[in-house]
SERO-80283 format. One record per residue: residue in one letter; x, y, z negated of N, C-alpha, C in turn. Coordinates in steps of 0.1 Angstrom, whole numbers, padded with zeros to 4 digits, always signed. Example, Ala and Ser with C-alpha at 12.3 -4.5 7.8 and 13.67 -1.06 7.14 Angstrom:
SERO-80283
A+0132-0057-0078+0123-0045-0078+0132-0033-0078;S+0128-0022-0071+0137-0011-0071+0129+0000-0079;
//
This chain:
SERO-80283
X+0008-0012+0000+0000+0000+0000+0009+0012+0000;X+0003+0025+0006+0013+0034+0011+0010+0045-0004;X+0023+0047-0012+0022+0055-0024+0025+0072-0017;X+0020+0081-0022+0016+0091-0015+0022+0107-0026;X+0028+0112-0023+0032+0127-0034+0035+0138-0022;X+0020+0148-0031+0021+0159-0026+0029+0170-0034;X+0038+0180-0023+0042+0194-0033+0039+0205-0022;X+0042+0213-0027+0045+0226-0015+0031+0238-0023;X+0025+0235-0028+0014+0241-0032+0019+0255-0044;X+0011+0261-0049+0016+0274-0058+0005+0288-0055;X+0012+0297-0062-0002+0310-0061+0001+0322-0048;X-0002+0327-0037+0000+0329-0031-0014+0337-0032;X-0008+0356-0024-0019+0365-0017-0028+0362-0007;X-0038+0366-0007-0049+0363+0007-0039+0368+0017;X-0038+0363+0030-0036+0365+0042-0019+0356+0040;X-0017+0353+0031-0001+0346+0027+0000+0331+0036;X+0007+0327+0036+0010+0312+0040+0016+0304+0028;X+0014+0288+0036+0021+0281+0025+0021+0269+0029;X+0029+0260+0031+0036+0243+0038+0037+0232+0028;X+0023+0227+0025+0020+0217+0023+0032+0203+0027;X+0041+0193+0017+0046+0185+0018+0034+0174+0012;X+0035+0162+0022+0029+0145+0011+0042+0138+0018;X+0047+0133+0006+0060+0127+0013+0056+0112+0008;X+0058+0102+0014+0051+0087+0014+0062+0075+0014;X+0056+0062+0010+0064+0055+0004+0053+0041+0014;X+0063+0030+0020+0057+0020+0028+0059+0027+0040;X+0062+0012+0048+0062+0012+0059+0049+0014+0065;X+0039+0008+0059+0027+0012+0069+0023+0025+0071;X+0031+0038+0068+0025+0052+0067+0030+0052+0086;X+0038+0044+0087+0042+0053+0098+0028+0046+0114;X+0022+0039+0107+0011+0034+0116-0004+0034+0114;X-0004+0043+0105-0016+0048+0103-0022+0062+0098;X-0031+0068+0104-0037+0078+0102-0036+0088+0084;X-0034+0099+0088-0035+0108+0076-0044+0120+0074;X-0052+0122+0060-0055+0131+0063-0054+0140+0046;X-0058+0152+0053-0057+0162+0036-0077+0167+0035;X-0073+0162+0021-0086+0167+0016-0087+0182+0009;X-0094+0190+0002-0093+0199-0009-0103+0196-0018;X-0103+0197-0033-0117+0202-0037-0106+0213-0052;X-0122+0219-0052-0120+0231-0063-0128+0228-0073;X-0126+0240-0084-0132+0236-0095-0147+0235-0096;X-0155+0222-0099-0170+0221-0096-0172+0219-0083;X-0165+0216-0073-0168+0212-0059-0162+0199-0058;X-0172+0192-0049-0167+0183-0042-0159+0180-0032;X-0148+0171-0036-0135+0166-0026-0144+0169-0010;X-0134+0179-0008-0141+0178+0013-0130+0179+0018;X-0130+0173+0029-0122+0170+0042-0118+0183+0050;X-0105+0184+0051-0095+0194+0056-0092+0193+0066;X-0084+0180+0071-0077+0179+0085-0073+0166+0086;X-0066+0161+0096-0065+0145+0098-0054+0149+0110;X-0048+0135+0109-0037+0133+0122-0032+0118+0126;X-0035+0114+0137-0028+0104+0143-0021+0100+0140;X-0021+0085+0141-0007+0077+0132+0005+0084+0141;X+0009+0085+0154+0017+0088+0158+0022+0113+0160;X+0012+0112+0154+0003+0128+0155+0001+0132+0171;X-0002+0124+0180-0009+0129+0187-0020+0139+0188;X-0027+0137+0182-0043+0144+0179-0044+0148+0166;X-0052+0157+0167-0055+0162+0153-0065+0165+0152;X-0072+0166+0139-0090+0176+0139-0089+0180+0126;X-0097+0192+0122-0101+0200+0116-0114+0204+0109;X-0120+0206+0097-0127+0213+0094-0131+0225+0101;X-0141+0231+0104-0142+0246+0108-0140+0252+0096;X-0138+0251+0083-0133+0264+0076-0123+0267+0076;X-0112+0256+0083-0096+0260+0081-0094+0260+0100;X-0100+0257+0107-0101+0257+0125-0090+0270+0126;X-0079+0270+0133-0068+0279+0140-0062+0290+0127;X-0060+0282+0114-0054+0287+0104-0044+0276+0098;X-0049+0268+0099-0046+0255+0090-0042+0246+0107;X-0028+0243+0105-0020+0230+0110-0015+0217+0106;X-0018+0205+0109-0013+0194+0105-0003+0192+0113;X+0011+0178+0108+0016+0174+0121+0026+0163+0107;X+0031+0159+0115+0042+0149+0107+0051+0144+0111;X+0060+0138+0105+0077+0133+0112+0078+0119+0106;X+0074+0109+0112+0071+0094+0109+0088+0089+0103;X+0100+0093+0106+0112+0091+0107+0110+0097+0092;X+0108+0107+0085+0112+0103+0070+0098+0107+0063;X+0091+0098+0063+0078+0099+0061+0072+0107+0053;X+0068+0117+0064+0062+0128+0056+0053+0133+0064;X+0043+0139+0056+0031+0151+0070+0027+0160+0061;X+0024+0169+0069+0025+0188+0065+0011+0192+0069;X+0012+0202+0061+0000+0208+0061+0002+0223+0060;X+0005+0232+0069+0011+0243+0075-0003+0252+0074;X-0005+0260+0062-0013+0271+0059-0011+0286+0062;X-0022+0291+0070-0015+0307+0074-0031+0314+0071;X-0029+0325+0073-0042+0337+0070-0045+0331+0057;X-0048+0326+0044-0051+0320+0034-0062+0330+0026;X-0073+0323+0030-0083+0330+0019-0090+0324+0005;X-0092+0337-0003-0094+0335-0018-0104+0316-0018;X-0113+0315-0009-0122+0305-0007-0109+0293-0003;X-0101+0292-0002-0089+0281+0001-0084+0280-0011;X-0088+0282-0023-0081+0282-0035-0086+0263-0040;X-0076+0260-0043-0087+0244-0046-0072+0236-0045;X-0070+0225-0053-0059+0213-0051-0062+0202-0040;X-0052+0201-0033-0054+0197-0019-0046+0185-0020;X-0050+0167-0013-0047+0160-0014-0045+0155-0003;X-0034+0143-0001-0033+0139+0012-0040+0125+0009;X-0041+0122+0023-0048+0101+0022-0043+0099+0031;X-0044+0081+0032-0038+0072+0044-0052+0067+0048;X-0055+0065+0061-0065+0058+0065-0061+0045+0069;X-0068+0035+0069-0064+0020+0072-0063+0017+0085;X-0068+0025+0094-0063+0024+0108-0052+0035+0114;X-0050+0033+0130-0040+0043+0131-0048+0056+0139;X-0059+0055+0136-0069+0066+0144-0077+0071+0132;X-0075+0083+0127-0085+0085+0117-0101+0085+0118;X-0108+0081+0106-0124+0072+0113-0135+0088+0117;X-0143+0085+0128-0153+0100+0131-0154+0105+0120;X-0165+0102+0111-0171+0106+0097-0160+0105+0091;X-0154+0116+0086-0139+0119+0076-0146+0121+0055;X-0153+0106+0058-0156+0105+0044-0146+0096+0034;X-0146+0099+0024-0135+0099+0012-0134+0086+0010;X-0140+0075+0016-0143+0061+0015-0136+0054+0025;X-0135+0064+0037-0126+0057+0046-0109+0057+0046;X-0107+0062+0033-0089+0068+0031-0087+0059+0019;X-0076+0052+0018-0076+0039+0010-0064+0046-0004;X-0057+0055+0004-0045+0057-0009-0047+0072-0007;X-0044+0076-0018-0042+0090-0022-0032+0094-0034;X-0029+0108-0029-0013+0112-0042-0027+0123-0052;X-0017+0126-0057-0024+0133-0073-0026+0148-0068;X-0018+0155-0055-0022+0161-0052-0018+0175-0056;X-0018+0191-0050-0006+0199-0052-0015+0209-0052;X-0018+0220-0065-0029+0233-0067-0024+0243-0054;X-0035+0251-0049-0029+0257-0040-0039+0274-0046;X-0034+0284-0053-0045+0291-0054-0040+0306-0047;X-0050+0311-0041-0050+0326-0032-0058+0332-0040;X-0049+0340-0044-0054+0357-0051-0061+0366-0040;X-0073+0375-0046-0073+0384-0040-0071+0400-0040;
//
């Protein structure tokens, strides 16, 4: 099973950036799908972004749509999560998962990502 640690997270101005690390442990990270979740305080864990086992393809939430980048480097297993324009509403601890295939599943529900790390606070002041 693929063990999963997220950092890169911290307090950061609206419109700031910030580069999400999950750096991963097993070989199987490098053939199957990843994705980042967020939840905040009193909300429910929701689905961020996803990437191809190989990172071909990517998809998005529309709240993070042409702010928020995924991508990864299978060679020292890691994938990123590349934050820019960052609003007060992005404030929340953000998690990475492994999906059990190398295509991440349509419906990006929390049931279809088998491992998850503990995950890295990410909060935007305004």
């Amino acid at each position: 099973q693929v063990q999963l640690v997220e950092s890169g997270g911290g307090l950061v101005q609206a419109g700031g950036s910030l580069r999400l690390s999950c750096a991963a442990s097993g070989r199987t990270f490098r053939s199957i799908a990843m994705g980042w979740f967020r939840q905040a305080p009193g909300k429910e864990r929701e689905f961020v972004g996803s990437i191809s086992w190989n990172g071909d393809s990517t998809d998005y939430a529309d709240a993070v749509k042409g702010r928020f980048t995924i991508s990864r480097n299978n060679r020292v297993y890691t994938v990123y999560l590349e934050m820019s324009s960052l609003k007060p509403e992005d404030t929340a601890r953000y998690y990475c998962a492994s999906a059990g295939t190398p295509e991440p599943p349509t419906v990006k529900k929390l049931e279809h990502f088998g491992a998850w790390g503990q995950g890295t606070q990410v909060t935007v002041s305004s």
